[in-house]
BATORRO-545550 format. One record per residue (C-alpha): residue number from 1; residue in one letter; x, y, z. Coordinates in Angstrom, 2 decimals, always signed. Each point is the difference from the previous one (the first is absolute). Example, Ala and Ser with C-alpha at 12.3 -4.5 7.8 and 13.67 -1.06 7.14 Angstrom:
// BATORRO-545550
   nr  rest       xx       yy       zz
    1     A   +12.30    -4.50    +7.80
    2     S    +1.37    +3.44    -0.66
END
This chain:
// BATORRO-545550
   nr  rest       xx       yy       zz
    1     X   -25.45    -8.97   -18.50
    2     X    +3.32    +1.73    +0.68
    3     X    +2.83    -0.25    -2.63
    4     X    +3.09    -0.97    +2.03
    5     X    +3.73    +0.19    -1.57
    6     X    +2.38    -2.44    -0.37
    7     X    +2.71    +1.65    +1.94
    8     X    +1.75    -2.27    +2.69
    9     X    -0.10    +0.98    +3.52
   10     X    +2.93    -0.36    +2.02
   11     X    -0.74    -1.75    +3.44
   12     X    +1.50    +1.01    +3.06
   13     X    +2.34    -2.94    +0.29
   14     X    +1.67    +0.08    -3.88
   15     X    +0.40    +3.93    +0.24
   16     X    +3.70    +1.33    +0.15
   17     X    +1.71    +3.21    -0.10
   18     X    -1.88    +3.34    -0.22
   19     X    -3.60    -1.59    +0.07
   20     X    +1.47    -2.12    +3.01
   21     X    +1.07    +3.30    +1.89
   22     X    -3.71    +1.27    -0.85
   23     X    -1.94    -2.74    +1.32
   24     X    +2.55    +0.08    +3.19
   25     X    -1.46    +3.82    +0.04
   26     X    -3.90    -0.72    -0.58
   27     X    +0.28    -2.45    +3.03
   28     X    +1.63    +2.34    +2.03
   29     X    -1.95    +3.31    -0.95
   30     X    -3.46    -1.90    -0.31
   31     X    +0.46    -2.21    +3.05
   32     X    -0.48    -3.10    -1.83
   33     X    +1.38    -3.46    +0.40
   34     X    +0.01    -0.69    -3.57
   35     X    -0.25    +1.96    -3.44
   36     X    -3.68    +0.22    -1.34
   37     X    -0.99    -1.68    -3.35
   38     X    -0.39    +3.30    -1.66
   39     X    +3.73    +1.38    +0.35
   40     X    +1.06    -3.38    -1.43
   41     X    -2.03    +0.61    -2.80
   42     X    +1.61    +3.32    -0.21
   43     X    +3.11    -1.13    -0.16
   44     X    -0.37    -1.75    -3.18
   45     X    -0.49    +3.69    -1.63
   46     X    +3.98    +0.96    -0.56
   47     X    +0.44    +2.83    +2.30
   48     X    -3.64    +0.59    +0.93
   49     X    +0.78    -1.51    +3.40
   50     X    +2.89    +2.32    +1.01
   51     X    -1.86    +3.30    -1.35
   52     X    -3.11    -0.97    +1.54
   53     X    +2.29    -0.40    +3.15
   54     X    +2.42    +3.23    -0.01
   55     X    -3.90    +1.82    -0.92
   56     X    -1.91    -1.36    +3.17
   57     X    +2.46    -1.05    +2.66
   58     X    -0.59    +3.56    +1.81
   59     X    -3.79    -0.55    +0.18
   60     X    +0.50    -3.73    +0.65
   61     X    +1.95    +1.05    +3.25
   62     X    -2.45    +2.93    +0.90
   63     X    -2.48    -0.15    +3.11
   64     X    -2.60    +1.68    -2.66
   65     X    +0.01    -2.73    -2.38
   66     X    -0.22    -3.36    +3.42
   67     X    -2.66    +1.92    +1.49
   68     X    -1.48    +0.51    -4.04
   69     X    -0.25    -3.87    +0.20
   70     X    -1.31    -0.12    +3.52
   71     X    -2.64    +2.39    -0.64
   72     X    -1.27    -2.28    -3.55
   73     X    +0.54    -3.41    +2.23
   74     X    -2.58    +1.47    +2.69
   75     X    -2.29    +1.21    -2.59
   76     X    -0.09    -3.95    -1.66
   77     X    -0.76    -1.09    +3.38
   78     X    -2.77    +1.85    +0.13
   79     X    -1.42    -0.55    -3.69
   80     X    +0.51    -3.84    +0.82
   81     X    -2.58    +0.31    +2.46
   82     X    -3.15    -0.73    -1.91
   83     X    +1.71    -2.46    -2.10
   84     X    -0.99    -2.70    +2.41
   85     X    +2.60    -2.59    +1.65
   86     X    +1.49    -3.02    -1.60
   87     X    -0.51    -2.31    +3.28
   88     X    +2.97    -1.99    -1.20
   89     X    +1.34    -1.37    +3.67
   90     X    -3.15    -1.79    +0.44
   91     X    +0.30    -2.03    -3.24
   92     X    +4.13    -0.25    -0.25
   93     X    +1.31    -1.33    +2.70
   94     X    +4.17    +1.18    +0.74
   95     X    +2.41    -1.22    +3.00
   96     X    +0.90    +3.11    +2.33
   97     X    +3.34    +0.62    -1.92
   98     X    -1.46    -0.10    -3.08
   99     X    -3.05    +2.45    +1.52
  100     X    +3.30    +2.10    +0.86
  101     X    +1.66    +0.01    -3.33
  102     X    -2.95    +0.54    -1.98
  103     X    -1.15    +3.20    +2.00
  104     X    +3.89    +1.02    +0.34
  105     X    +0.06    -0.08    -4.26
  106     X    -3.47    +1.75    +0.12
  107     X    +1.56    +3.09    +2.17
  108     X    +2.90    +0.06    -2.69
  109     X    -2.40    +0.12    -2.86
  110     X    -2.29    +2.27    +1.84
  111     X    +2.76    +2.47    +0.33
  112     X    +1.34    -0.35    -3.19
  113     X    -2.67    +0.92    -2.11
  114     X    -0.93    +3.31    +0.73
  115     X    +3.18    +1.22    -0.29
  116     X    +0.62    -1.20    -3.69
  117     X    -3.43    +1.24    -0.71
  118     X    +0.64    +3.54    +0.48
  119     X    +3.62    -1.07    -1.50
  120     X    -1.57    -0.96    -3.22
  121     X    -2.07    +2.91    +0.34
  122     X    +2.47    +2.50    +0.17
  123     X    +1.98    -1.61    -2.49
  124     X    -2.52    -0.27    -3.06
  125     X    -0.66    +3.81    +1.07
  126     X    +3.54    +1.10    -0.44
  127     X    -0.35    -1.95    -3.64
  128     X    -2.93    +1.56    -0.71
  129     X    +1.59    +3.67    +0.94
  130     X    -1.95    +0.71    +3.20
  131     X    +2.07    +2.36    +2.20
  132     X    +0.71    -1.87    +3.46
  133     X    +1.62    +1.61    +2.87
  134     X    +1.74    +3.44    +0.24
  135     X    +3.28    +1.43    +0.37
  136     X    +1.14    -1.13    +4.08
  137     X    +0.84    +3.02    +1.97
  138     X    -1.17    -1.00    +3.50
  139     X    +1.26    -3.02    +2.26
  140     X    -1.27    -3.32    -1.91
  141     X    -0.66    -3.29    +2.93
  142     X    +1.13    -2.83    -1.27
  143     X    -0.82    -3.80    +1.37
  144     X    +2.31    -2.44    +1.22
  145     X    +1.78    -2.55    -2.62
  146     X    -0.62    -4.02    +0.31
  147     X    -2.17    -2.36    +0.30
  148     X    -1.89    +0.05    +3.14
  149     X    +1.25    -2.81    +3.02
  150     X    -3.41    -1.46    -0.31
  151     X    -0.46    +0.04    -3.69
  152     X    +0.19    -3.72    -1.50
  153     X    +2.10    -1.15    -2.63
  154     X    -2.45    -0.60    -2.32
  155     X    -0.44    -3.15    -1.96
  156     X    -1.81    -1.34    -3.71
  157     X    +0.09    -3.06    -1.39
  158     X    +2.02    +0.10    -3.42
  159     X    -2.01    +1.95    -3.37
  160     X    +0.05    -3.55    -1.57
  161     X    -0.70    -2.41    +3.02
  162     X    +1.26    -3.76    -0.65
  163     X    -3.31    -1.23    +2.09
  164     X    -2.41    -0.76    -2.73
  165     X    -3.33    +1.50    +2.32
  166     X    +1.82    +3.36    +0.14
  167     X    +1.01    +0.16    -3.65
  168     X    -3.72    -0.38    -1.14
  169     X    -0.91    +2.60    +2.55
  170     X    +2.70    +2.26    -1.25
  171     X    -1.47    -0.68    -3.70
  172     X    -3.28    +0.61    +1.00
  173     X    +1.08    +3.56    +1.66
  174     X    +1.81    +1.49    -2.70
  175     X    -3.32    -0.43    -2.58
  176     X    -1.13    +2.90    +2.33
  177     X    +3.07    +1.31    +1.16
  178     X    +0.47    +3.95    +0.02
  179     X    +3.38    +0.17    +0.07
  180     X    +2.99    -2.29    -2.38
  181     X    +0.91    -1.92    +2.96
  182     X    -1.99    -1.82    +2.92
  183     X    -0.45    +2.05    +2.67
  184     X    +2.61    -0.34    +3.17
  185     X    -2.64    -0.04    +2.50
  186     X    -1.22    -2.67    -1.93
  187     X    +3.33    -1.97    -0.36
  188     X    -0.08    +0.20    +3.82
  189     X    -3.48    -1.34    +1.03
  190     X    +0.95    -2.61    -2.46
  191     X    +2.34    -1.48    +2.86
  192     X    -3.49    -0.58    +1.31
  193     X    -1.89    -1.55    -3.13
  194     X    -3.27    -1.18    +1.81
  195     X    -0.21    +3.83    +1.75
  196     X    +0.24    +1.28    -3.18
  197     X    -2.16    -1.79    -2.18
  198     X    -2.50    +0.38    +2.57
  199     X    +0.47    +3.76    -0.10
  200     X    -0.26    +0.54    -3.75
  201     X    -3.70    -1.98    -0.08
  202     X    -0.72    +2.56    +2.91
  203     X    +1.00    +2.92    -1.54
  204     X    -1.69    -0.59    -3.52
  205     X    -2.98    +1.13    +1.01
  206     X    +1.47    +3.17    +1.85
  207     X    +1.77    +1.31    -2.65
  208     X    -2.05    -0.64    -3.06
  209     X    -2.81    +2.40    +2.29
  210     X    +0.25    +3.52    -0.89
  211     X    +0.58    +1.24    +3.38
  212     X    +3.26    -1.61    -0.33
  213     X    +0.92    +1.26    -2.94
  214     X    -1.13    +3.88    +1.02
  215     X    +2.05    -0.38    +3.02
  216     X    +3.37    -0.43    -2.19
  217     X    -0.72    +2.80    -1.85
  218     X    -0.44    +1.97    +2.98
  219     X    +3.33    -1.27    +1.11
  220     X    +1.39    +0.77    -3.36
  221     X    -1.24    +3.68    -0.22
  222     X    +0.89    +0.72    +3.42
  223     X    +3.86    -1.52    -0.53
  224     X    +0.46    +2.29    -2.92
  225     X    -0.99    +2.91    +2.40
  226     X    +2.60    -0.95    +2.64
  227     X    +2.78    -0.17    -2.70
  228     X    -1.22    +3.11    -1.51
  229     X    +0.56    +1.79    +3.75
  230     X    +3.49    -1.95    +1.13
  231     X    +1.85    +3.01    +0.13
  232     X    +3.55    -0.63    -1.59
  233     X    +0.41    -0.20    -3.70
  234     X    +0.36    -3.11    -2.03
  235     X    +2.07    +1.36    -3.24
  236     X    -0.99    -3.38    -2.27
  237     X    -1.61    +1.46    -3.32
  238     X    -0.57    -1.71    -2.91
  239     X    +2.44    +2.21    -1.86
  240     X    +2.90    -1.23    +2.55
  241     X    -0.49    -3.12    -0.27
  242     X    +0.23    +0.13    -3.99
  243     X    +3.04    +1.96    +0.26
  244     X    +1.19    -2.78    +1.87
  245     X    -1.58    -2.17    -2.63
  246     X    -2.42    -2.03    +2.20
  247     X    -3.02    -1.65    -1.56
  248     X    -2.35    +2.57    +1.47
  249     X    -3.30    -1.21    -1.25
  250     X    +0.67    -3.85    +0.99
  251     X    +0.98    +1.20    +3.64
  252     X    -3.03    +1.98    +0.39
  253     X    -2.10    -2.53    -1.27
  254     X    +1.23    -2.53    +2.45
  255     X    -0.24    +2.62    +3.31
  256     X    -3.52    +1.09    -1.38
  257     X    -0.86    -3.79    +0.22
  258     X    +1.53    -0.04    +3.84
  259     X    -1.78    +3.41    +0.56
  260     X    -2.94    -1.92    -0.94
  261     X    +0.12    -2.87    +1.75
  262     X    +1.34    +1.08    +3.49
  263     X    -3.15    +1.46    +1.47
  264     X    -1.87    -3.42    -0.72
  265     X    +3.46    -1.96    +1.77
  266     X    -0.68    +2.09    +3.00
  267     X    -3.64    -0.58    +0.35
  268     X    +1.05    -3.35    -0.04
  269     X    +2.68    -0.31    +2.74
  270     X    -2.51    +1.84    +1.93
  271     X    -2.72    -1.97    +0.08
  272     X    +2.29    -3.06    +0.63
  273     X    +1.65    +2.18    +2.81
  274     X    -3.90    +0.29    +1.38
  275     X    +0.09    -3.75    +0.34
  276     X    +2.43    +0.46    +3.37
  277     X    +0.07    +3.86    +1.11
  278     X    -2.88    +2.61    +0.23
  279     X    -0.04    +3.07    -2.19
  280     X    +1.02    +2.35    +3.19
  281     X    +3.49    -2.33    -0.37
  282     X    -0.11    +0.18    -3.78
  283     X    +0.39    +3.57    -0.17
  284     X    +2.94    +0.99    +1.55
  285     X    +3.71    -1.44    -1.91
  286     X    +0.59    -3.16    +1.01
  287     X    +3.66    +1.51    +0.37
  288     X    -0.07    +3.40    +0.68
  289     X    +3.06    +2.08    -0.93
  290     X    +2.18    +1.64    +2.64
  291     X    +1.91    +3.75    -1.09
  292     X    +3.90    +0.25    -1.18
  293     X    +1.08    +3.23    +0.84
  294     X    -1.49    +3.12    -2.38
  295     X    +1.65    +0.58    -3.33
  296     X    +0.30    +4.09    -0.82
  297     X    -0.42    +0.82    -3.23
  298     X    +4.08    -0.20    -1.66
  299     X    +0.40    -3.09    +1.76
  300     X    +1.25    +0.65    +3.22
  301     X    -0.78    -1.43    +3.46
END
């Protein structure tokens, strides 16, 4: 079982300041709607956050490192194949706009993940002192900033819910849980407790199968392989971050335990995805990224 710290994460709504400006710039740069668990958790770390940040923003804005993601989200899609299917409509009934909401937060999720996958990735590389990128001398594309006009706002049901039902759910996911928080994908089918109650009996036997659990490492190997090839640097060494005097070994425990646990959160949004598209929808971006104009190396336009 992992060994989680005690460090508080800062949410999205109580941040302020600095770490307020950087959330404001992972929404924009990642096209989110809302800051992902894991940079919350980061935050927590003194000035992990804003090295991490000033260390990756270039790749997080690169066309190399969105079509990295798309590239991992189409391979899930097609290791989820085999898995089987959940057949959850049949057995969960849900009103149109809740059919609507549910597949909008599925979209979010399902274009989320890869991209903090290879994130992750690249970051416990850098810590580790794998060289990724090189030095920039041709014209680098960059993707547009903000969150996609079809994008939800995503939703989750508080960490600590007041309804009783959800609270012993919540308990009973953490026994297992690979990561020091409940998951937000999670937190959001919650807003549909029946769905999801129904979908963890259905995937129990899926993921406790070793095809399942060869697929994630597949996922896992081939998302260190992307970072390895995103082509600008990411200065973020252990000895910088000491210098800066950063609990290195607690903050690379924690990613290692997001590296970890990503691939098996995409196979997962996946096969719930399967429930309402085909795979031939499933594998392109559910929001693909237009082009801002070309960046030459020195900065200029």
């Amino acid at each position: 079982m992992a060994i989680f710290n005690k460090t508080k994460p800062i949410p999205e709504q109580e941040a302020e300041g600095e770490i307020e400006q950087i959330y404001y710039e992972i929404r924009q740069t990642l096209r989110l709607t809302g800051v992902p668990q894991m940079f919350c958790n980061w935050a927590g770390y003194g000035r992990f956050l804003p090295l991490f940040w000033e260390a990756f923003q270039p790749t997080a804005e690169s066309r190399a490192f969105e079509a990295a993601s798309d590239r991992l989200r189409a391979m899930a899609v097609r290791e989820a194949e085999p898995l089987g299917k959940l057949d959850l409509p049949a057995s969960v009934p849900l009103g149109e706009g809740q059919r609507y909401h549910l597949c909008a937060s599925l979209d979010f999720y399902h274009y989320l993940y890869p991209k903090l996958l290879v994130l992750t990735s690249a970051v416990r590389l850098a810590l580790d002192g794998e060289r990724i990128g090189k030095a920039e001398t041709e014209e680098r594309e960059r993707i547009e900033r903000g969150a996609p006009a079809r994008m939800i706002a995503v939703e989750w049901v508080p960490e600590e819910p007041q309804e009783p039902h959800l609270r012993a759910l919540f308990e009973e996911i953490k026994k297992t849980a690979l990561l020091p928080n409940v998951r937000n994908d999670v937190r959001t089918l919650a807003l549909w407790p029946d769905y999801l109650i129904e979908a963890r009996k259905r995937f129990a036997p899926i993921i406790a199968g070793s095809a399942y659990q060869e697929a994630a490492e597949r996922l896992y190997e081939w998302a260190r392989k992307e970072a390895l090839d995103l082509p600008c640097p990411i200065p973020l060494s252990r000895e910088k971050l000491k210098a800066a005097g950063q609990e290195v070994e607690k903050v690379a425990a924690l990613t290692m335990q997001f590296e970890h646990a990503y691939p098996r959160f995409i196979l997962d949004i996946v096969l719930l995805e399967r429930e309402w598209k085909e795979p031939d929808e499933l594998i392109s971006s559910p929001f693909p990224a237009a082009t801002r104009p070309a960046v030459l190396a020195g900065g200029v336009e």
